[in-house]
N, C-alpha and C positions, 0 to 999 in steps of 0.2 A: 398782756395787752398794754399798749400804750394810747397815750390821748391827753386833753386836759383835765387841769385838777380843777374839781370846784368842791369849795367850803359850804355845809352846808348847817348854816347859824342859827340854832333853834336857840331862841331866848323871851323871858321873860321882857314886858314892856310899861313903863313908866306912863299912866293916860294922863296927857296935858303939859309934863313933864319934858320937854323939846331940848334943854343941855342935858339931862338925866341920859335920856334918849341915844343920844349925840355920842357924850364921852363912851358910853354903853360899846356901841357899832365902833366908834375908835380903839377899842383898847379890844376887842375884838379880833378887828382885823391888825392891827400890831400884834400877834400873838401867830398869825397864819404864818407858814413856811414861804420864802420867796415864790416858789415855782406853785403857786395859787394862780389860777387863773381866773375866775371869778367868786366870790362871793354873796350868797343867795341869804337875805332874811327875813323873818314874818313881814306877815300884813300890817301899817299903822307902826311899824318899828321904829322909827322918827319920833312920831305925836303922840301916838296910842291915839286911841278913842272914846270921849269924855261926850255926850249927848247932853248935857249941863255945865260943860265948861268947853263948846266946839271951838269957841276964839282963841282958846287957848293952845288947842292941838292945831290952829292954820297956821301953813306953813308957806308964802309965796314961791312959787319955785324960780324965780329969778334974786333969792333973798338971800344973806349969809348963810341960812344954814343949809341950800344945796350944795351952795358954792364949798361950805368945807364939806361936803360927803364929797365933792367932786377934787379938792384937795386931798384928803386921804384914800381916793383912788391916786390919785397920782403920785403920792409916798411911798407906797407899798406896790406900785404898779399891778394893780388887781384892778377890773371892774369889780363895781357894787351895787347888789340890786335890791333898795330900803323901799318901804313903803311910809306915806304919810297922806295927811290931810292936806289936799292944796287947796288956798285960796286963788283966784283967776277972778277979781271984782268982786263983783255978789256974790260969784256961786262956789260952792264947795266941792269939791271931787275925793273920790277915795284912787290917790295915786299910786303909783308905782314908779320910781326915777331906777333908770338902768346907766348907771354914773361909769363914765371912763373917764379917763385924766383928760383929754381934748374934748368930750363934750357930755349933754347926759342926756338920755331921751324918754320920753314922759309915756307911763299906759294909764287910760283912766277905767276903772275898773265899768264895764257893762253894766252887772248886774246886779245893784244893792241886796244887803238884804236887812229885814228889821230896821232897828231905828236911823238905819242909813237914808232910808227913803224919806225920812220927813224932812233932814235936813240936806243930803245932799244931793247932787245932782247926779247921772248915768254917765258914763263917759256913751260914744259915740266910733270909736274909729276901733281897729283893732291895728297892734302893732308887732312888728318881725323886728327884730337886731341880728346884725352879724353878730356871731359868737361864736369860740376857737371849735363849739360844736356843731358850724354851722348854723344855715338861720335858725332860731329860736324864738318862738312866741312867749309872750306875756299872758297871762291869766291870773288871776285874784280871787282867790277862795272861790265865792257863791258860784263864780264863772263856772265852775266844775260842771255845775248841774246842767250846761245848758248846751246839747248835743251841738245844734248848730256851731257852738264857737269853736268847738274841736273842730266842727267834718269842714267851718271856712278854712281853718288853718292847714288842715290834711288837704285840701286842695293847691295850695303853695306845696313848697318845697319845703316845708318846717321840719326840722331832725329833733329836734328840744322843746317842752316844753320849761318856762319857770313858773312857778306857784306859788307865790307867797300867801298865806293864809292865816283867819285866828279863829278855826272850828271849834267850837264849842265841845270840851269832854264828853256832853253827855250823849252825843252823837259821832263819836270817832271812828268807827265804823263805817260812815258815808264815806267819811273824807278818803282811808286807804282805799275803798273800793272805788272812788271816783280818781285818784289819781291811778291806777292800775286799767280802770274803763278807759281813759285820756291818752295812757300810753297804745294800749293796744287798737286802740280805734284809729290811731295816724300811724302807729308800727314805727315810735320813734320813743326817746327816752325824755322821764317826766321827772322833775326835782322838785318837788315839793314840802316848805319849809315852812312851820305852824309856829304860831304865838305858843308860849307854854305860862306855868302859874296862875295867877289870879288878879283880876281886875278891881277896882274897891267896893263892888256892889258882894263879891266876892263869887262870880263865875270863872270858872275855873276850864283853859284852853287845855286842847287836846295833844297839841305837840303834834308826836307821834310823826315829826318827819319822814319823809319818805324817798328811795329812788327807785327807779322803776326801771325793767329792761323792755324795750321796743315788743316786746311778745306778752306783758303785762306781768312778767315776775319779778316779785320784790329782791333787790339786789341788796338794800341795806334799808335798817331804820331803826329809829329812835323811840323812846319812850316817852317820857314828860322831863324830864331831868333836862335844864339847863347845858344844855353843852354843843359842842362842835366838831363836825364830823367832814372826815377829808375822801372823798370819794373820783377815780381816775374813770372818765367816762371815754370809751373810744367809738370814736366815730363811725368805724369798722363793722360795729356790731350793727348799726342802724341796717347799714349796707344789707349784711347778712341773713338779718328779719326781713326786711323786704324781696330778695331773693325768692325766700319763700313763700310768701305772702302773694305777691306780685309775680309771678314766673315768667310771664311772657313781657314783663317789666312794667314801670312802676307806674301808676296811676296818675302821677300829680302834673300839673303842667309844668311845673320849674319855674314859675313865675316869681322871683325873690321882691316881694315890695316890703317898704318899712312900716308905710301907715296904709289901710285901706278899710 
């Protein structure tokens, strides 16, 4: 099979720690083989997330430090999809930047969970990107759970889901089953890329990366272990599953929108 490569960057994350952070994703993605085509990492990969030090993890997204994620996409000619805290005025979001060298486009995570709610806000839109796998939704950990946001996106044409996540160890369990439920409920392929190690209260992430085939079986995944995994996703097989799935053809409207 042929198709694009995407990186997928299970890593440990520095909370409040923004050049920690930074050099972390840089020396990273300097490490990728040219023919990378995207690179996916945790949730808060940027900031991490400190509940008693949140100023420290904002991050404006029109500020230096999108601007260099969006510079070292354009070095290594890879999109890159980090997550962080954005500030937007008062309010706080748990974001998601999906950086290409020409521009970056923002998801704001729907559905907090825990001590996200006290401080930050819900995002409100969901968002599609073109991506070499076709369009591609954004979802953010908690997002997992919440059927609706799959069955809006299985109503488009979305072939991909991305994931970035920082499930808690002691529930890792949810997380493989829910990205495995995500694929198969759109009959398209899910990459989902978990925080790993431990925070300073000393909770400890699940990793446990994952890629998923359009039918819901696991194609590759990871453990907790700090590291990065190069996986060739063809777009062919989307096709394939749905054939099956769909016979008399395929249910979606083909409606490609970016934000709705």
């Amino acid at each position: 099979m042929a198709g694009p490569i995407v990186a997928v960057c299970q890593t440990v994350v520095d909370d409040g720690d923004i050049d920690a952070n930074l050099e972390r994703v840089s020396e990273h993605v300097a490490g990728l083989p040219r023919a990378v085509d995207v690179a996916v990492f945790p949730e808060y990969s940027l900031s991490g997330f400190d509940r008693d030090r949140i100023d420290a993890c904002a991050i404006p997204r029109d500020g230096r430090v999108i601007e260099r994620v969006r510079a070292i996409a354009d070095r290594v000619g890879c999109t890159l999809v980090v997550g962080f805290v954005e500030r937007a005025g008062e309010r706080l979001y748990n974001a998601t930047v999906y950086a290409q060298p020409e521009e970056c486009v923002i998801y704001r995570k729907r559905h907090l969970w825990g001590n996200e709610r006290s401080l930050l806000s819900p995002g409100t839109e969901r968002v599609i990107v073109e991506t070499p796998l076709g369009p591609t939704g954004l979802l953010t950990c908690y997002d997992l759970n919440f059927v609706e946001e799959s069955a809006a996106l299985a109503r488009t044409d979305v072939r991909a889901l991305f994931v970035p996540g920082a499930w808690p160890a002691a529930h890792v369990e949810n997380w493989r089953l829910l990205l495995r439920a995500r694929a198969l409920d759109g009959v398209r392929w899910v990459v989902g890329v978990g925080r790993t190690g431990r925070n300073a209260e000393g909770r400890a992430y699940a990793g446990n990366s994952s890629i998923i085939y359009p039918n819901g079986r696991i194609m590759d995944s990871l453990d907790r272990a700090e590291r990065t995994r190069l996986v060739t996703l063809d777009p062919a097989v989307v096709a394939h599953h749905r054939a099956k799935v769909f016979p008399g053809g395929e249910s979606h409207d083909n409606k490609r929108k970016t934000i709705f």
